[in-house]
C-alpha positions as CSV (number, residue, x, y, z in Angstrom):
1,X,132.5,103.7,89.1
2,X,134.2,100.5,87.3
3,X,137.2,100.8,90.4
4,X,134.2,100.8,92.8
5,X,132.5,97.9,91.1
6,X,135.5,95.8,90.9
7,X,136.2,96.6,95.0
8,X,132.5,95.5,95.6
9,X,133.4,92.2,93.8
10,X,137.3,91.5,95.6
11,X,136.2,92.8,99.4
12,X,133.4,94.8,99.5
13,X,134.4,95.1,103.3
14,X,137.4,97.4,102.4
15,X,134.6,100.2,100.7
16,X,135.2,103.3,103.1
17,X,133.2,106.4,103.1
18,X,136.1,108.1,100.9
19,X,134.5,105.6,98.1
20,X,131.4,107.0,98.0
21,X,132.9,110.5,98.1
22,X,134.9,110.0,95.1
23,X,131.6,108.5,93.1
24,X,130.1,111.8,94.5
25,X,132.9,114.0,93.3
26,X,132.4,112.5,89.6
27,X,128.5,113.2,89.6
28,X,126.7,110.3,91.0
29,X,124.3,111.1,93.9
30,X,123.3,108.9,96.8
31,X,120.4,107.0,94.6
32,X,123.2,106.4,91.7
33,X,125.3,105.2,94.6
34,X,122.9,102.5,96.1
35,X,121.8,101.6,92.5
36,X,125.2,100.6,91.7
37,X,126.1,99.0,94.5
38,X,123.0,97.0,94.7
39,X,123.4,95.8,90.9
40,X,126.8,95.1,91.3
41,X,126.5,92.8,94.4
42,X,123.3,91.1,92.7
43,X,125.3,89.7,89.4
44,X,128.0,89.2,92.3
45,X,125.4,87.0,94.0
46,X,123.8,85.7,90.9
47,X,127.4,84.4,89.7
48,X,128.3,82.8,92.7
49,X,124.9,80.6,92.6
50,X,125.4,79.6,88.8
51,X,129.0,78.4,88.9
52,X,127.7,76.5,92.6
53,X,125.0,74.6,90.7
54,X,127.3,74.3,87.8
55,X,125.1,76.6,85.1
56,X,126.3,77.2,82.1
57,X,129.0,74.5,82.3
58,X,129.1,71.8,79.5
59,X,131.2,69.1,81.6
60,X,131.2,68.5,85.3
61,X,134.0,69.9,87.4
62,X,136.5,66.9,88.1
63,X,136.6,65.5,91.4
């Protein structure tokens, strides 16, 4: 799952249908599939928005 997750995150363009097989063949169904991948690209999404606006950051980024 963690391997899967981390694709998502690098190039989620490069997750094949073998992917999903090998999340199958270690127990998770087609619902535990989507749920992961949707979390996963959420806090993907989320992070991308926070370090854009700057959250969380005590100084501005330099110029």
């Amino acid at each position: 799952m963690l391997d899967y997750v981390v694709q998502i995150t690098n190039d989620a363009t490069r997750i094949s249908p073998g992917d999903h097989d090998r999340l199958r063949a270690v127990g998770f169904d087609d619902r535990g599939i989507l749920q992961i991948t949707l979390i996963a690209s959420w806090f993907n999404y989320i992070n991308r928005v926070a370090d854009a606006l700057g959250v969380g950051r005590d100084t501005p980024p330099p110029p």
